[in-house]
C-alpha positions in Angstrom: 38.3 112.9 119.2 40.9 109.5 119.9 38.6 108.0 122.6 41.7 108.4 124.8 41.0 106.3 128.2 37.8 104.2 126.1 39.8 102.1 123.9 42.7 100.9 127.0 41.7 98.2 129.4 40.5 99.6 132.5 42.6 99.1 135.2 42.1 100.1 139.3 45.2 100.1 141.2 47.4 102.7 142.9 48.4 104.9 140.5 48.5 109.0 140.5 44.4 110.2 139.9 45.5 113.5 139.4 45.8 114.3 135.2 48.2 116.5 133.3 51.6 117.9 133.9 50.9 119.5 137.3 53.4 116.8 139.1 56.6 116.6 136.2 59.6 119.1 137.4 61.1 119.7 134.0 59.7 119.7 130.4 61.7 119.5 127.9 61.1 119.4 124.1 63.4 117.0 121.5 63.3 118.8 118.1 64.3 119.1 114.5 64.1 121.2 111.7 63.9 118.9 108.9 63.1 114.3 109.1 65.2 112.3 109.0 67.9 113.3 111.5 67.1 110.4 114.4 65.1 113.0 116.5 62.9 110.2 117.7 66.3 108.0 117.8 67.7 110.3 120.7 64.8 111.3 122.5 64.3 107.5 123.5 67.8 107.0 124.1 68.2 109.9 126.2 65.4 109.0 128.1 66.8 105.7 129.2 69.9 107.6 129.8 68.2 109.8 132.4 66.4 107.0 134.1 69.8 105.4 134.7 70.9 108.2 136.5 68.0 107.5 138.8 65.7 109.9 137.8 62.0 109.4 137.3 61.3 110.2 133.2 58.5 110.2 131.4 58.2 110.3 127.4 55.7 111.4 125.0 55.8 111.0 121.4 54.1 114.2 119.6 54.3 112.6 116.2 51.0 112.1 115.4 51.5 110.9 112.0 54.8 108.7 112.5 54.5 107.7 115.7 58.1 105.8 116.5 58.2 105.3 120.6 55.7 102.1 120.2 58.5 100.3 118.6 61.9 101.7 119.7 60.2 100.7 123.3 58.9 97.8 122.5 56.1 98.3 123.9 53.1 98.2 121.9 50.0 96.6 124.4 47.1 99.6 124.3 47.4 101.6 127.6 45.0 101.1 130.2 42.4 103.7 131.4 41.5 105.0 135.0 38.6 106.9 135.8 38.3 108.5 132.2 42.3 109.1 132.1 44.7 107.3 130.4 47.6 105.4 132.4 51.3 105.6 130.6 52.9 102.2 129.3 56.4 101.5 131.0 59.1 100.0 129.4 62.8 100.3 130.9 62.0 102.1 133.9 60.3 105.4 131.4 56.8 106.0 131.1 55.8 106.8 127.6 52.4 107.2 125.6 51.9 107.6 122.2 49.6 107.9 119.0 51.0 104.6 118.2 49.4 102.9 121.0 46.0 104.3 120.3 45.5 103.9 116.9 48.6 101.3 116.5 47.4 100.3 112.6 45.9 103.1 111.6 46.9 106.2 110.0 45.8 109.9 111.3 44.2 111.5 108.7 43.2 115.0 110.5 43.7 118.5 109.7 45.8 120.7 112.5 43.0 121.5 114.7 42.1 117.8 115.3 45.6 117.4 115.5 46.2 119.9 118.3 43.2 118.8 120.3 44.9 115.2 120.2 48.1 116.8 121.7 46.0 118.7 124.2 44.5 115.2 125.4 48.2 113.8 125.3 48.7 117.1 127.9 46.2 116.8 130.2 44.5 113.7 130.4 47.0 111.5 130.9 48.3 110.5 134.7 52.0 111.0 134.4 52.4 111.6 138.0 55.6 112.4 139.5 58.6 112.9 136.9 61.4 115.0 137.1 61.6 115.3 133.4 59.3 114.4 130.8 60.6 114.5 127.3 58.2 115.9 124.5 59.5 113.9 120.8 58.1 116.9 118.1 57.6 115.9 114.7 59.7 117.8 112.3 59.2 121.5 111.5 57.8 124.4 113.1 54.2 124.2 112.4 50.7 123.6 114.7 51.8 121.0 117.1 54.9 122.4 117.9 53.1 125.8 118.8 50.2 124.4 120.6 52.8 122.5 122.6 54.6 125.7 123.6 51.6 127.3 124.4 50.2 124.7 126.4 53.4 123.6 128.4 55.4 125.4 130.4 58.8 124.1 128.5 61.9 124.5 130.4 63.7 123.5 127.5 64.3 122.7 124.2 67.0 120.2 122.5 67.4 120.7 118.9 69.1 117.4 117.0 70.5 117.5 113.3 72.8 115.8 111.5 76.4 117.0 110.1 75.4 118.2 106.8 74.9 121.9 105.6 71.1 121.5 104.7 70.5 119.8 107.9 71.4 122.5 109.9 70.2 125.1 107.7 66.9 123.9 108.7 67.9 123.5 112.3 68.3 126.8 112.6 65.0 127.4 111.7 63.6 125.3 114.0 65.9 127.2 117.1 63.9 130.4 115.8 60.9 129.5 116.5 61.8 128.1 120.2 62.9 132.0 120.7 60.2 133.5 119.7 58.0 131.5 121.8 60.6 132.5 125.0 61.8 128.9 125.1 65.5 128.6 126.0 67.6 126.5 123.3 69.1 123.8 126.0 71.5 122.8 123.0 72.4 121.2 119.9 73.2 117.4 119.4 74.8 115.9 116.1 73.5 112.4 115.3 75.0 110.5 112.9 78.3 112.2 113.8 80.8 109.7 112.3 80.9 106.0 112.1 83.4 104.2 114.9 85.0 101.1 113.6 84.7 98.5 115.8 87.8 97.1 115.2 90.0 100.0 116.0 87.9 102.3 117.5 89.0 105.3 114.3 85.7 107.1 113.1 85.4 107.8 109.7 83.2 111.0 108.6 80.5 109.2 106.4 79.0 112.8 106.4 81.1 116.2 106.6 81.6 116.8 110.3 81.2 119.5 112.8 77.9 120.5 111.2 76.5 120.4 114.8 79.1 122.4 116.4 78.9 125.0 113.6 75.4 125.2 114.9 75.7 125.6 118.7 78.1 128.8 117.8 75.9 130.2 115.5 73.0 130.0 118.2 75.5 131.0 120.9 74.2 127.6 123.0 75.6 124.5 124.3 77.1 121.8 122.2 75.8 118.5 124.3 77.4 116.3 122.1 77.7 114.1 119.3 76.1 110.7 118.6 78.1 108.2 116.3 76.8 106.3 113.1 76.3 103.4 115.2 74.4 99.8 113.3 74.0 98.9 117.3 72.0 101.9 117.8 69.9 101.1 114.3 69.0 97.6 115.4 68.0 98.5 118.9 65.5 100.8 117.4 63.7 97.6 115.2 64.5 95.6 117.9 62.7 97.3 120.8 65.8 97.4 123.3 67.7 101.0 123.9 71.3 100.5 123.3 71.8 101.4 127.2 70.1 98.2 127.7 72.2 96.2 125.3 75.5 97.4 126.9 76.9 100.7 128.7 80.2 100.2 127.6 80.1 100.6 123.9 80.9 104.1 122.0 77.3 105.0 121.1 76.1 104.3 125.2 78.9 106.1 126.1 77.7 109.0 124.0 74.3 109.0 125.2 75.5 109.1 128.6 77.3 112.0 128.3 74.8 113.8 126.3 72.3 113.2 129.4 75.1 114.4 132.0 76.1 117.5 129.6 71.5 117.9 129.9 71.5 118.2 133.0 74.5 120.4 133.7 73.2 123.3 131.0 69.9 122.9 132.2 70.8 124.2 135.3 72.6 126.8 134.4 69.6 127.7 132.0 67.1 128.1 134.9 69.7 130.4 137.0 70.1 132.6 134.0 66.4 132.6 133.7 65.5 132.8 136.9 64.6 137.1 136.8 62.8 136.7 133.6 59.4 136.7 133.3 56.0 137.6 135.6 56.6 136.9 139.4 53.3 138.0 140.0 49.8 138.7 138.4 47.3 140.5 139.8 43.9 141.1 138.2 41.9 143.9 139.8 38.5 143.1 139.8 37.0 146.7 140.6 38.1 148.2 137.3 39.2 145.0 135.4 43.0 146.3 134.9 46.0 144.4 134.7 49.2 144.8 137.2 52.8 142.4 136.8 55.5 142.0 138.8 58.5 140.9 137.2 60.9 138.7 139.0 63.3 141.7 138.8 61.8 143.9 141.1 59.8 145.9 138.6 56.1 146.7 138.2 54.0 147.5 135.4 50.5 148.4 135.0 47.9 148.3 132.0 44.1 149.6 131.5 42.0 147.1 129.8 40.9 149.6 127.0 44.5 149.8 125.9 45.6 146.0 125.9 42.1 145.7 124.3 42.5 148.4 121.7 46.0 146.5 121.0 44.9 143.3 120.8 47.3 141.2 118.3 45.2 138.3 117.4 44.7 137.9 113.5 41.3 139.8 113.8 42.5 142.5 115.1 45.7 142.7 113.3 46.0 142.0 109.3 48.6 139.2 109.3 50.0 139.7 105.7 50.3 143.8 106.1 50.5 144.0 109.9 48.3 146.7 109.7 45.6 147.5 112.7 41.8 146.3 111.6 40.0 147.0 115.0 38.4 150.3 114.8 39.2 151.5 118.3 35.9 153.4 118.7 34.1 149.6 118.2 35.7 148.7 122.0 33.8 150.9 125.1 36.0 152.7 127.2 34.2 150.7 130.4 35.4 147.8 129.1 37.4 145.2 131.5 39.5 142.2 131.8 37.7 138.8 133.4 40.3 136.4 133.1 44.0 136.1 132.7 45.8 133.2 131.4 49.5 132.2 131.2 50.6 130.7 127.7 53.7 128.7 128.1 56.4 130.7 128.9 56.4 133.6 126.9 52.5 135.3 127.1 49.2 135.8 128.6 46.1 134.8 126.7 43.3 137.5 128.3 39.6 137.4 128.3 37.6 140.4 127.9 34.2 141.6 129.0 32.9 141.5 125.5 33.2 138.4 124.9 37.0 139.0 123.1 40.2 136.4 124.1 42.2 135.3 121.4 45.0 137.4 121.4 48.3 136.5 122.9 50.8 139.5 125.1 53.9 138.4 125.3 55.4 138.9 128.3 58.6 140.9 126.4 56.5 143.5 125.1 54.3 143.8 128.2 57.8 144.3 129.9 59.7 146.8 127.6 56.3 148.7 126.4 54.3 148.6 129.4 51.5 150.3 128.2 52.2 150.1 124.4 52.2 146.8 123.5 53.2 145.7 119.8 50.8 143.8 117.5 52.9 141.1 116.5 52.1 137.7 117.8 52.4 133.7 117.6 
């Protein structure tokens, strides 16, 4: 792999030993359909924003192959190592690591599955510590890393950005679908480049049709968190290093990040007490006959055999991705057979290990729930 925690300067001093995401409150992913919208623009700003509320933020940028946090932080010193981990640079009070650190003049030239192995590292090896939100900056689309991130961590939420324009959020949308599919609540929309302010006399002129953003929070039936002006301030404190938060907090582009943080926090409240009877409160392998047994947060209880989540497996070996149709001959699987190990996968499945040998398939917790015992083949 990287050689994450090799490459850094080793460094003892007091900082948390414990690796990973077990400390951070609230995870939150910042993404796009399409390039090009300022994605990495806002997650950066919004992360200052949030640390100027007093709370503790971390960032990480998940764009392996544009990397932009090294320079819109200014910060581009290799992070230091501890004990085989990998300590996060700091910069404005927000703890940040990124591909652009490691490899700072170098390109990554790897397929997906070096790729998502990277991310993985990103995940679990490095020592965040305590954060109350750590914001996850996606590359565009909806392709490997963005999965592998939803399976991996437990999102609370996801922020999609896009600019005004019609094929902007045509490929916004897309980009919402795939957060639902994976049981990821959409936190909101946020329109960049939403008009440029004269400094003059404060009038914004609509460089690009407006209200593209808006258009998009009703058609996803989420939260509008606000729209970010076509600001040169907030251009030259990207080449510059400095978040525009840090350059003043009273001009009309700080002004808009700050609300955009505040209108954050408020939906993402309101998000976890809608949430709050959905999904598993309780699973409970039993180890004499290997079955399955979930409690949902709602009070109900369902129960599965392993030969029948087994039999219904519906991982691309079992299931014909192109037709759908069933390719495990059920007679191949023995009736003894049980589950060993049960895994959550971020906030929408289980990922379950069998007794013969058998665990890439992925339940989500939606069909589990409304099928109980039949459970549908399709899959992420």
């Amino acid at each position: 792999m990287f050689g994450f925690g090799k490459n850094g300067k080793t460094e003892n001093n007091n900082e948390e030993t414990v690796p990973g995401l077990g400390k951070i409150k609230n995870i939150i992913a910042v993404a796009s359909g399409k390039g090009g919208v300022g994605k990495s623009t806002v997650a950066t700003n919004l992360a200052v924003a949030l640390c100027q509320q007093g709370l503790k933020i971390g960032l990480l940028d998940a764009d392996l192959y544009g990397p932009s946090q090294p320079r819109m932080m200014g910060g581009r010193e290799a992070p230091k190592a501890k004990n085989g981990h990998i300590i996060p640079n700091e910069k404005f009070g927000v703890r940040f690591i990124s591909m652009g650190l490691i490899q700072p003049d170098q390109a990554v030239i790897v397929r997906a599955p070096i790729a998502i192995k990277a991310i993985s590292q990103f995940l679990s090896q490095v020592l965040w510590g305590e954060l109350d939100y750590l914001l996850i900056d996606l590359p565009p689309g909806t392709g490997d890393i963005q999965l592998s991130l939803a399976q991996q961590a437990r999102l609370s939420g996801a922020i999609i950005v896009t600019t005004p324009q019609k094929m902007a959020v045509e490929i916004a949308i897309k980009g919402a679908q795939m957060f639902e599919v994976v049981n990821v609540p959409i936190l909101g929309i946020v329109e960049n480049m939403s008009g440029l302010v004269c400094s003059h006399c404060q009038q914004t002129t609509e460089v690009f049709k407006g209200g593209g953003g808006v258009e998009l929070a009703k058609k996803l039936e989420v939260p509008f968190l606000g729209a970010i002006p076509l600001d040169p301030e907030i251009m030259m404190s990207g080449d510059d290093g400095v978040p525009i938060l840090e350059k003043s907090k009273t001009s009309h582009a700080a002004k808009a990040y700050l609300d955009l943080a505040k209108n954050l926090l408020e939906n993402l409240q309101k998000v976890q007490v809608q949430s709050f009877e959905i999904g598993p409160g309780n699973i409970k392998l039993h180890e004499k006959d290997g079955s399955l047994e979930i409690e949902w947060k709602d009070g109900s209880l369902s129960s599965f055999d392993a030969y029948s989540l087994r039999v219904k497996c519906p991982c691309a070996t079992c299931v014909d991705e192109n037709s759908g149709k069933r390719i495990l001959n059920p007679a191949s699987v023995s009736l003894n057979i049980q589950i060993k190990e049960v895994k959550m996968v971020g906030r929408y499945g289980l990922s379950l290990q069998f007794s013969d040998g058998h665990g890439t398939g992925i339940y989500k917790f939606k069909n589990l729930k409304e099928e109980n015992r039949e459970v549908p083949s399709m899959s992420v």
